[in-house]
N, C-alpha and C positions, 0 to 999 in steps of 0.2 A: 504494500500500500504506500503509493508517496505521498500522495498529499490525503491528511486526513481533516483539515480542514486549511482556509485560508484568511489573512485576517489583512484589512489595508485598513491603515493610522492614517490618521490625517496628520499633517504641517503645514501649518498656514491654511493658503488656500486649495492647494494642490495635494495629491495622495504622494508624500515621501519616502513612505517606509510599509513596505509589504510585510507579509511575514508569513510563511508557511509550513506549515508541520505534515511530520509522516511518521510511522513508525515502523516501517523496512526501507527497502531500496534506498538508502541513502548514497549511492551514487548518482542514481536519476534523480534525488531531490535535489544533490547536488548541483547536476547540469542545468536543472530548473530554474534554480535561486540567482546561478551566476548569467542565463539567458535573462532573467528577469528585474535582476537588481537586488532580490528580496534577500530574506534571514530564513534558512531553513534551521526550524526546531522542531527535538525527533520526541514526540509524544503519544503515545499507545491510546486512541480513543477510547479504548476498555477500562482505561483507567481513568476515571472521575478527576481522582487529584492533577493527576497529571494533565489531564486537558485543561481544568480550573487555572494551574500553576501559567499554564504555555496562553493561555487569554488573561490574565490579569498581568503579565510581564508586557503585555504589548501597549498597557496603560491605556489610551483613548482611542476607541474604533469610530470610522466612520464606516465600514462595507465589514461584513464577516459573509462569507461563505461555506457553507459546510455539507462538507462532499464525501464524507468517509462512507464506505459499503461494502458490504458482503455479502454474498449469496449464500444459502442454502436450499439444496432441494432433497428431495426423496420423501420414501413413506411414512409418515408422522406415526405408525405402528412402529417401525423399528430406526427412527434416530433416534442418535444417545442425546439425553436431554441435555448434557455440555453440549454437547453441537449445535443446539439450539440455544444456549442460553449467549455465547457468543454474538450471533448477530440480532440479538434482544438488545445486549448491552453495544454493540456499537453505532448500529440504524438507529435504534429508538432512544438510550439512555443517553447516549455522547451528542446527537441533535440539541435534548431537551436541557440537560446541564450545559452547552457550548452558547442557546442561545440565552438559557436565563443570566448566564455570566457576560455576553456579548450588550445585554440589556445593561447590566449594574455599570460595565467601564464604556459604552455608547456614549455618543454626542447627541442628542436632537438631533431629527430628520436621518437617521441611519438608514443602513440597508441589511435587513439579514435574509441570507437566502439560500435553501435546504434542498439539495438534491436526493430528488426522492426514485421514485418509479412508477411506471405506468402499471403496474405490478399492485398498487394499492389501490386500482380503479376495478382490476380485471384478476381472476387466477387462468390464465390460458391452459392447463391440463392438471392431472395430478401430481401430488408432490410439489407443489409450491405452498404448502398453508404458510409453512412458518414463515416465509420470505415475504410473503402478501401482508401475513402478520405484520411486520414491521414495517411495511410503505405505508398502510394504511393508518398507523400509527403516525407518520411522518405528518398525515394532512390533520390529523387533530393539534398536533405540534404547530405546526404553521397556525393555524386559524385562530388557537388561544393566543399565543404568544403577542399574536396582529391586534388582536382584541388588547392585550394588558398593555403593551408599551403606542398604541396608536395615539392615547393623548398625548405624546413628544413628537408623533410624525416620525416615531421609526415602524418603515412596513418592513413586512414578514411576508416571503411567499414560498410556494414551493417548486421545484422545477421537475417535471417527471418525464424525462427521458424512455423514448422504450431500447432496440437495441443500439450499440452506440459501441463503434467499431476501437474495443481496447484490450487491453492483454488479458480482463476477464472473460471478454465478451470478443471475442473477434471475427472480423466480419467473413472469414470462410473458418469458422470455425463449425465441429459437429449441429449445431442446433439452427444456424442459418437458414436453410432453407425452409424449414418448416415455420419461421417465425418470416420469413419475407413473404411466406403462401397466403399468411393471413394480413398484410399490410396494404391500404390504398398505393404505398411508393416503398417497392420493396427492394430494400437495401438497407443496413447500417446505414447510423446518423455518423456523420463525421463528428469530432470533437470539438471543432471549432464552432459547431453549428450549433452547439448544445453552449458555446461561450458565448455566443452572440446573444444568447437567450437571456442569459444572467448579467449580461454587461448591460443592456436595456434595463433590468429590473434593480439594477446595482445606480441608476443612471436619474436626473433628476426631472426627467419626462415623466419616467412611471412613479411618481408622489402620493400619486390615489391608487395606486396598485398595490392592495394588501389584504392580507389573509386566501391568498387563490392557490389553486392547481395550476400550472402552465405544463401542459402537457407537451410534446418533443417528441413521437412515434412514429411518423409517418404513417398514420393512420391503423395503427396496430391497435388498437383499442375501441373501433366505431362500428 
């Protein structure tokens, strides 16, 4: 995982100081931080403190993003319940503590914004409960959050991606086809396609844009 979330400080008037956390691949967050300018800091989103510690060092946010995810599939009869309790504490627990902490050190008018999945709209076969479990959890996340911090004008949205061509999900990878069969435009999202989505929503056009879904499938979900 490299980035498990990301955080832009304000200075002055302009975003000066990025900051992005991962809790593997610290080579690729590496190459990330020095393509980008930012500070990678390596923090386990499973771990509460640790996320809390790596958001309150960043002292005043004006934009948090938070993208951390994991999948799980199979038969809810025979996963072992750690295997589920993992992407419980990362999708849903590390969301819900990144953005109530992203609330306490925010500016007015902030931007927080949770990538989720179109996965919390739809279960496409069997063996997704648990995974569904936790997107659909995401949009309850998003919608309170939009609700408590809206009297400062910081919105809360969520972005829900379907497939989206990356090293978990790749775009000739085993389940491709079957997931392009049921698409209006079947193909992976590119990466960049799904930034433009959050740069809009990170951006001070979208000011009335808070507590939504902004779904990203290509029509895998209609």
């Amino acid at each position: 995982m490299i980035a498990a979330f990301l955080i832009f400080a304000a200075g002055g008037k302009g975003h000066r100081y990025i900051m992005l956390s991962y809790s593997g691949s610290a080579d690729a967050a590496a190459a990330i931080a020095a393509e980008t300018g930012a500070t990678a800091v390596q923090a386990d989103s499973a771990n509460r403190d640790e996320l809390v510690a790596a958001i309150v060092a960043a002292v005043a946010l004006d934009i948090m993003v938070i993208n951390a995810g994991v999948a799980i599939m199979g038969d809810p009869l025979k996963l072992d319940p750690d295997a589920v309790d993992r992407p419980i504490d990362i999708n849903v627990r590390a969301p819900y503590f990144a953005g109530v902490e992203a609330g306490r050190q925010m500016h007015d008018n902030g931007r927080i914004i949770i990538i989720g999945s179109v996965n919390g709209d739809r279960v496409p076969g069997a063996g997704f409960t648990a995974y569904a479990l936790s997107k659909s959890a995401v949009q309850g996340i998003g919608r309170g959050l939009a609700r408590d911090f809206g009297p400062r004008g910081i919105t809360v949205n969520v972005v829900q991606p379907g497939p989206v061509d990356t090293d978990m999900n790749p775009a000739e990878g085993p389940m491709a086809k079957r997931m392009h069969a049921s698409m209006a435009i079947p193909r992976h999202a590119h990466t960049d396609e799904v930034a433009a989505l959050v740069l809009y929503l990170a951006s001070p056009a979208a000011a009335m844009i808070t507590g939504t879904t902004q779904t990203i499938d290509g029509g895998l979900g209609i």
